[in-house]
Chimera marker file (.cmm) of the C-alpha trace (Angstrom):
<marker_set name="trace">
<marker id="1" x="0.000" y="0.000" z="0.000" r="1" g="1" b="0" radius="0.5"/>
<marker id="2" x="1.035" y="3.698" z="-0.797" r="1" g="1" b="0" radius="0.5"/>
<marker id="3" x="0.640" y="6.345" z="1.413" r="1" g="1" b="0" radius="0.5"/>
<marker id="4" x="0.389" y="9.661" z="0.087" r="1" g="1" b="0" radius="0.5"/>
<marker id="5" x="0.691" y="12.509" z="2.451" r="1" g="1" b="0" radius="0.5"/>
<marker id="6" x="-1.999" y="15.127" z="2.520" r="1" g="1" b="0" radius="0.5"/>
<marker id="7" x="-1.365" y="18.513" z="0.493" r="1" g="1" b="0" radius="0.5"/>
<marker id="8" x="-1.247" y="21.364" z="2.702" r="1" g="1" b="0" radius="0.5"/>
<marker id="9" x="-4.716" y="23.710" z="2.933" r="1" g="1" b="0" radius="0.5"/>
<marker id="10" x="-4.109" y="26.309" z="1.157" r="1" g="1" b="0" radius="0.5"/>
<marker id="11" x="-4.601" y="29.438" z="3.896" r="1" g="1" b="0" radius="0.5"/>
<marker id="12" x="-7.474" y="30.551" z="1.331" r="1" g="1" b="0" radius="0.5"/>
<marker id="13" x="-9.506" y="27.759" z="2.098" r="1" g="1" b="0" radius="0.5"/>
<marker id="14" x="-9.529" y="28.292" z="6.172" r="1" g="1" b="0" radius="0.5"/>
<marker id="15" x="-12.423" y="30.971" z="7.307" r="1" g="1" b="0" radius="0.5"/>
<marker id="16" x="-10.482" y="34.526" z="7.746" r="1" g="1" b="0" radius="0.5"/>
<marker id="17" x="-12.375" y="34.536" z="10.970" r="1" g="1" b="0" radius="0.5"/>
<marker id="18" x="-13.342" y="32.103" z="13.581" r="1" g="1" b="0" radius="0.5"/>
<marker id="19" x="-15.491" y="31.751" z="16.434" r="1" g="1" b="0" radius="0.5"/>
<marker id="20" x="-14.444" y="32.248" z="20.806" r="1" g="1" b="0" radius="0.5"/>
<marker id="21" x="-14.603" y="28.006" z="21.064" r="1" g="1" b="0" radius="0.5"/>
<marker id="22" x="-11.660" y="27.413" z="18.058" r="1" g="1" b="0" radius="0.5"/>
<marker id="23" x="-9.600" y="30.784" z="18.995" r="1" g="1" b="0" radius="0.5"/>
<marker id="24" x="-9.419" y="29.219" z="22.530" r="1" g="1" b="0" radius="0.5"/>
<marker id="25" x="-8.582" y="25.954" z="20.992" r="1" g="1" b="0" radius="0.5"/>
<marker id="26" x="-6.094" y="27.104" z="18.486" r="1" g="1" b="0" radius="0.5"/>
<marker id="27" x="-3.855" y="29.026" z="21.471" r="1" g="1" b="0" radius="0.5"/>
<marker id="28" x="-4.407" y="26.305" z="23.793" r="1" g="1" b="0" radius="0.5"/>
<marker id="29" x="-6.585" y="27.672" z="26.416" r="1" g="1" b="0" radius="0.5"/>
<marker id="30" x="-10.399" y="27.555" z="27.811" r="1" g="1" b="0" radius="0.5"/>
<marker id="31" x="-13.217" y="29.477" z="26.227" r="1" g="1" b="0" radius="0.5"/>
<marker id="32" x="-13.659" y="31.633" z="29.440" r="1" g="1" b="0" radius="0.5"/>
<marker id="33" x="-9.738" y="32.683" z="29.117" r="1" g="1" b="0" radius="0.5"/>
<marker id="34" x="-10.503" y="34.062" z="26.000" r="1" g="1" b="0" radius="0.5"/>
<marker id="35" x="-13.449" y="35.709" z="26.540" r="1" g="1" b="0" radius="0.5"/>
<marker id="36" x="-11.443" y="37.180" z="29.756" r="1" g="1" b="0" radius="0.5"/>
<marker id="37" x="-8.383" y="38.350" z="26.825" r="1" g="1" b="0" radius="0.5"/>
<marker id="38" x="-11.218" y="39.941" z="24.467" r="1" g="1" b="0" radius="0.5"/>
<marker id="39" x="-13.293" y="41.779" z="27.427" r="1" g="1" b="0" radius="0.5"/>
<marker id="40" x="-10.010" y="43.056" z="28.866" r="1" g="1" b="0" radius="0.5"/>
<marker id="41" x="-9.090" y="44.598" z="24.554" r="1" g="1" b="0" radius="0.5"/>
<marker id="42" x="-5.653" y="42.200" z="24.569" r="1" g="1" b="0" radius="0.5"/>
<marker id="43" x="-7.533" y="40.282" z="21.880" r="1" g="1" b="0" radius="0.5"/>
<marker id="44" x="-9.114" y="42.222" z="18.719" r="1" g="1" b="0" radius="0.5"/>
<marker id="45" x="-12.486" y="40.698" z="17.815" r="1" g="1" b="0" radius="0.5"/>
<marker id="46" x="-14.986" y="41.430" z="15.298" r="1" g="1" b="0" radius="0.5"/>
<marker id="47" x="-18.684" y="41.383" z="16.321" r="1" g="1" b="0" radius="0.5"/>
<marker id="48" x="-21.268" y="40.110" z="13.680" r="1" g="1" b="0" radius="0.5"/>
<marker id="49" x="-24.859" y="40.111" z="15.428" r="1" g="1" b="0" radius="0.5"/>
<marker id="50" x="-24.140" y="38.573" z="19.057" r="1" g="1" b="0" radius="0.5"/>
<marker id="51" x="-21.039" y="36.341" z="17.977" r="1" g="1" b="0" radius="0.5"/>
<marker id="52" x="-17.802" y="37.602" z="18.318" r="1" g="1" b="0" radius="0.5"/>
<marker id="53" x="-15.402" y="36.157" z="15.911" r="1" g="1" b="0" radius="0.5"/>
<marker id="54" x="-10.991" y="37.029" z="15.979" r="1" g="1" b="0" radius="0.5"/>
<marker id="55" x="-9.325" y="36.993" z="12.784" r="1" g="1" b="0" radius="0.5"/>
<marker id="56" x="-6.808" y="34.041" z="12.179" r="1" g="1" b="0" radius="0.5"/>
<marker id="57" x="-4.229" y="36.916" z="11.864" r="1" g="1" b="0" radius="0.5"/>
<marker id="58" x="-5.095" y="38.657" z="15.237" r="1" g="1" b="0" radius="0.5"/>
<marker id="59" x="-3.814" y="34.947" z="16.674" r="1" g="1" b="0" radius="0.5"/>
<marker id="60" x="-0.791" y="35.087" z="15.670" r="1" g="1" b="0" radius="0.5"/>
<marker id="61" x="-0.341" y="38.657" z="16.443" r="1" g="1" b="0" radius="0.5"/>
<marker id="62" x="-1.324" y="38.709" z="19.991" r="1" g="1" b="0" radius="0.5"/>
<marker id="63" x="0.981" y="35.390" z="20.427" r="1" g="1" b="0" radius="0.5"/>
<marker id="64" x="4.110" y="37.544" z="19.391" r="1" g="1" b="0" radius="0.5"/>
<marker id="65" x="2.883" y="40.718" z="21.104" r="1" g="1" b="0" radius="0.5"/>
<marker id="66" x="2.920" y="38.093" z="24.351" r="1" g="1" b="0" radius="0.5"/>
<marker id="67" x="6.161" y="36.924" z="23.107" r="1" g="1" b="0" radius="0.5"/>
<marker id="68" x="7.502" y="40.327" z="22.439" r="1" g="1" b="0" radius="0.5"/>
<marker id="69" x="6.471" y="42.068" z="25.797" r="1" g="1" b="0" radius="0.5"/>
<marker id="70" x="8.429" y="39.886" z="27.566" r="1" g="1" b="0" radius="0.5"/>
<marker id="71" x="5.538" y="37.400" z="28.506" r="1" g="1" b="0" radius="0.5"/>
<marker id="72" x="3.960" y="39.880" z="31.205" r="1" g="1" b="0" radius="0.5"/>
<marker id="73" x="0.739" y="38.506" z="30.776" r="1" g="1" b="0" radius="0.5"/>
<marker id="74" x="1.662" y="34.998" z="30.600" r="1" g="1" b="0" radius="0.5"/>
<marker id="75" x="1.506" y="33.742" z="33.873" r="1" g="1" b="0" radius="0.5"/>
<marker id="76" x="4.252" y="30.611" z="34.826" r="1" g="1" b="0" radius="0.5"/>
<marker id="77" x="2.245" y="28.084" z="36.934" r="1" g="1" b="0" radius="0.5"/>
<marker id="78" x="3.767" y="25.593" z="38.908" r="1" g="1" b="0" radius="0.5"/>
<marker id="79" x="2.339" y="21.844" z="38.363" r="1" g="1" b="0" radius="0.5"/>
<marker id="80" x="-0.812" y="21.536" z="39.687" r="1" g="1" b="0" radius="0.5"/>
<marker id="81" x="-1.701" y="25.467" z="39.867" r="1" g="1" b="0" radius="0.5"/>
<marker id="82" x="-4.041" y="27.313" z="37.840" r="1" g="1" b="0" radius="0.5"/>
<marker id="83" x="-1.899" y="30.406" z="37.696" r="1" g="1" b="0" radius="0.5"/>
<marker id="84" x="-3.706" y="33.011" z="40.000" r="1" g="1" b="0" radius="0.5"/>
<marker id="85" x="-1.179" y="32.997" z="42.652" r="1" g="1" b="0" radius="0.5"/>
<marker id="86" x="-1.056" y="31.256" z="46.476" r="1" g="1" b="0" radius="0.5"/>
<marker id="87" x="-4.480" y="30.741" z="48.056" r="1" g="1" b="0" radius="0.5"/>
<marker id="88" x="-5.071" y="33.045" z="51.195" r="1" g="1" b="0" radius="0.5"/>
<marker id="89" x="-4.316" y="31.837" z="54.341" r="1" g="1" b="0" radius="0.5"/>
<marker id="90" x="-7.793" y="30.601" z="56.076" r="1" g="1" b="0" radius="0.5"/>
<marker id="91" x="-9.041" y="32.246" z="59.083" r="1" g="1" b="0" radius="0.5"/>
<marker id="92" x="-9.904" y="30.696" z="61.855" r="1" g="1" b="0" radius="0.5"/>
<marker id="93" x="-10.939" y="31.417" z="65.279" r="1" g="1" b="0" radius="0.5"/>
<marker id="94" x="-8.712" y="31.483" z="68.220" r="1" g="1" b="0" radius="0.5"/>
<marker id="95" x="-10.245" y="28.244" z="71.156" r="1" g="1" b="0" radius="0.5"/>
<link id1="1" id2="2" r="1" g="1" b="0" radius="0.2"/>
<link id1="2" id2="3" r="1" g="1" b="0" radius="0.2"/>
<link id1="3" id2="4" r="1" g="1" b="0" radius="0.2"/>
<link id1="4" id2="5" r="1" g="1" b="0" radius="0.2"/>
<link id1="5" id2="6" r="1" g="1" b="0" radius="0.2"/>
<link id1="6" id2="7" r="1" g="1" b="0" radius="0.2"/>
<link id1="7" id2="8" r="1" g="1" b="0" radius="0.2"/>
<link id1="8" id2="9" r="1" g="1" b="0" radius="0.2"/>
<link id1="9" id2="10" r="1" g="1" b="0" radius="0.2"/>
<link id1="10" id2="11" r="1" g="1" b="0" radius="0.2"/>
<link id1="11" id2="12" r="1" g="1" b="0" radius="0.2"/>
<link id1="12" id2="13" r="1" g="1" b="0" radius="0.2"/>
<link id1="13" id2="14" r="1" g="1" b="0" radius="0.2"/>
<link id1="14" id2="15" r="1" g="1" b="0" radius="0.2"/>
<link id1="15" id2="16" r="1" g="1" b="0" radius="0.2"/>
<link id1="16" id2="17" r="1" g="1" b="0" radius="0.2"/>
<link id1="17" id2="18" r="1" g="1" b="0" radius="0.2"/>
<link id1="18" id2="19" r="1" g="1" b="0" radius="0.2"/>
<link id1="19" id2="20" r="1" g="1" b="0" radius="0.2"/>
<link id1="20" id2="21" r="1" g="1" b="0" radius="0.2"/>
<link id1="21" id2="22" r="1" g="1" b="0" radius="0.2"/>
<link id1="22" id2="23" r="1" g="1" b="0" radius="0.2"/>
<link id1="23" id2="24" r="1" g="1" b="0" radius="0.2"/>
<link id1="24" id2="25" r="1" g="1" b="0" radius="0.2"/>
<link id1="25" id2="26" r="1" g="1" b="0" radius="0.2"/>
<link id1="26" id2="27" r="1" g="1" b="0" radius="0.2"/>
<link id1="27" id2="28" r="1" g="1" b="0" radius="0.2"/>
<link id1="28" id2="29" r="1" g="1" b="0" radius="0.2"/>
<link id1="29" id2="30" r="1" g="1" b="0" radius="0.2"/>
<link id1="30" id2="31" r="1" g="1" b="0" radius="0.2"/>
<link id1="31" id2="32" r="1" g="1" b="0" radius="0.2"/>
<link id1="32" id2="33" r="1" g="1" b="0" radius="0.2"/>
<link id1="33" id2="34" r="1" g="1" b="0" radius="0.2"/>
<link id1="34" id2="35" r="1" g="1" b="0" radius="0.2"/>
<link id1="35" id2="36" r="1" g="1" b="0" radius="0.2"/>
<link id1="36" id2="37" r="1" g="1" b="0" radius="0.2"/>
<link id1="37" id2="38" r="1" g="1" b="0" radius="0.2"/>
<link id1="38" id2="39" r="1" g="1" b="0" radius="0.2"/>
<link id1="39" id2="40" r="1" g="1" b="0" radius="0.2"/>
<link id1="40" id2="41" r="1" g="1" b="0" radius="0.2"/>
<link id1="41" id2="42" r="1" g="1" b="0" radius="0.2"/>
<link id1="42" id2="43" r="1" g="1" b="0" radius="0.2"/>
<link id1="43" id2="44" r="1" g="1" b="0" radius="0.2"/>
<link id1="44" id2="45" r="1" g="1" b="0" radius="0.2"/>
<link id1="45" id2="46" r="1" g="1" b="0" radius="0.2"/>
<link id1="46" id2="47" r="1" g="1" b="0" radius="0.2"/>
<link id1="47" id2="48" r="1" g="1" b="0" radius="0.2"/>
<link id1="48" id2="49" r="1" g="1" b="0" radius="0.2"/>
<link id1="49" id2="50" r="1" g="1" b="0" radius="0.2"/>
<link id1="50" id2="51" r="1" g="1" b="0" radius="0.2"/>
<link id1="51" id2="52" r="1" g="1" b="0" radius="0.2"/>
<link id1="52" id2="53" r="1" g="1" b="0" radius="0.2"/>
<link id1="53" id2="54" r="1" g="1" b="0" radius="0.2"/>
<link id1="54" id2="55" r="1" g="1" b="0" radius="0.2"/>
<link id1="55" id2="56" r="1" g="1" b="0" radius="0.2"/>
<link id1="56" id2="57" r="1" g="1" b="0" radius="0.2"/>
<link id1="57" id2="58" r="1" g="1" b="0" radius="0.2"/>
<link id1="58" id2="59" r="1" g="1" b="0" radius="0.2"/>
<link id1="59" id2="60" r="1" g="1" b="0" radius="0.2"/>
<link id1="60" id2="61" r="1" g="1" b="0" radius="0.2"/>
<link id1="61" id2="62" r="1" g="1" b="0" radius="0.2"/>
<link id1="62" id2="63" r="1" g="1" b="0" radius="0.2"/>
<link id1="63" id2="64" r="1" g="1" b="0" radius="0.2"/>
<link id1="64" id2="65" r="1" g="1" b="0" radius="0.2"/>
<link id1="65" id2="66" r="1" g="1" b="0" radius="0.2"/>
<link id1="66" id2="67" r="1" g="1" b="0" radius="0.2"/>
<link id1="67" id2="68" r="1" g="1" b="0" radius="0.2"/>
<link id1="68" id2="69" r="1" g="1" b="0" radius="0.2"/>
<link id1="69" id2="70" r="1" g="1" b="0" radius="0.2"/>
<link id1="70" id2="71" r="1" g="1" b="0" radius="0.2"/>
<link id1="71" id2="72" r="1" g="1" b="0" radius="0.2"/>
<link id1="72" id2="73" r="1" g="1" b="0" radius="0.2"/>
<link id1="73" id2="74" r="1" g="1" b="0" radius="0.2"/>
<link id1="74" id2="75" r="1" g="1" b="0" radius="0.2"/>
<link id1="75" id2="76" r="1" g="1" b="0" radius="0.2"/>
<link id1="76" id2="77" r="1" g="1" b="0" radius="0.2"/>
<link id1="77" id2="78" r="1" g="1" b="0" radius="0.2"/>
<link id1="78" id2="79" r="1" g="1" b="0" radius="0.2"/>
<link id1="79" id2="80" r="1" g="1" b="0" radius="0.2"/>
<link id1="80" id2="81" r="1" g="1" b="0" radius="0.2"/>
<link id1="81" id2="82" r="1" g="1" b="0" radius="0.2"/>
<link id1="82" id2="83" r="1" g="1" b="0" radius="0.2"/>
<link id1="83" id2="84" r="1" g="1" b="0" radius="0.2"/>
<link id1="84" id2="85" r="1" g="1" b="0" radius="0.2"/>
<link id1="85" id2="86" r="1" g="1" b="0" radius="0.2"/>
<link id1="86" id2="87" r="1" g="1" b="0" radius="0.2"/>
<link id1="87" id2="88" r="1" g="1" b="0" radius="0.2"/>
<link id1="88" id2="89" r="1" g="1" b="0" radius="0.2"/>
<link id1="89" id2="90" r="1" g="1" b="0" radius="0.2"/>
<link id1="90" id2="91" r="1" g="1" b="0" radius="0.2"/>
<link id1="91" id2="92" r="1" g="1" b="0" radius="0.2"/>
<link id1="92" id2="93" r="1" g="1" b="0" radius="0.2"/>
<link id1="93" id2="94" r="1" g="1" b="0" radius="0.2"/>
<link id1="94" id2="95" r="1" g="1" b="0" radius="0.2"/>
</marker_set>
């Protein structure tokens, strides 16, 4: 048997725009993370009706503006974390 690979898609043939659910899955993080990057303006959308759709281009732009700042945004999480820093201390009351 021959195996043939698959021609690359040609970029024409991918949608110039795409919706919250594959933006978060193209940079590799939840839907609610990138809702959180688009409320706070760090990630240019385009709103048609009620969706909001980011350009394939503004992607790879805000990953090099990340890159490029120095990763300031881009929290490093130790294993096991989710990246928002130490819980507080719990209170309790003295016996």
């Amino acid at each position: 048997m021959i195996v043939r690979p698959r021609p690359e898609p040609d970029n024409s043939e991918q949608p110039l725009l795409v919706n919250v659910r594959d933006a978060s899955a193209t940079l590799g993080i939840g839907r609610d993370s990138c809702y959180e990057l688009i409320r706070d303006g760090r990630l240019r959308h385009v709103a048609v009706g009620r969706r909001l759709l980011i350009p394939r281009s503004e992607l790879e732009a805000f990953v090099e503006r990340e890159i490029a700042g120095g990763g300031d945004h881009m929290s490093q999480t130790a294993p096991g974390g989710n990246g928002r820093g130490p819980r507080p201390a719990l209170q309790t009351e003295a016996s």
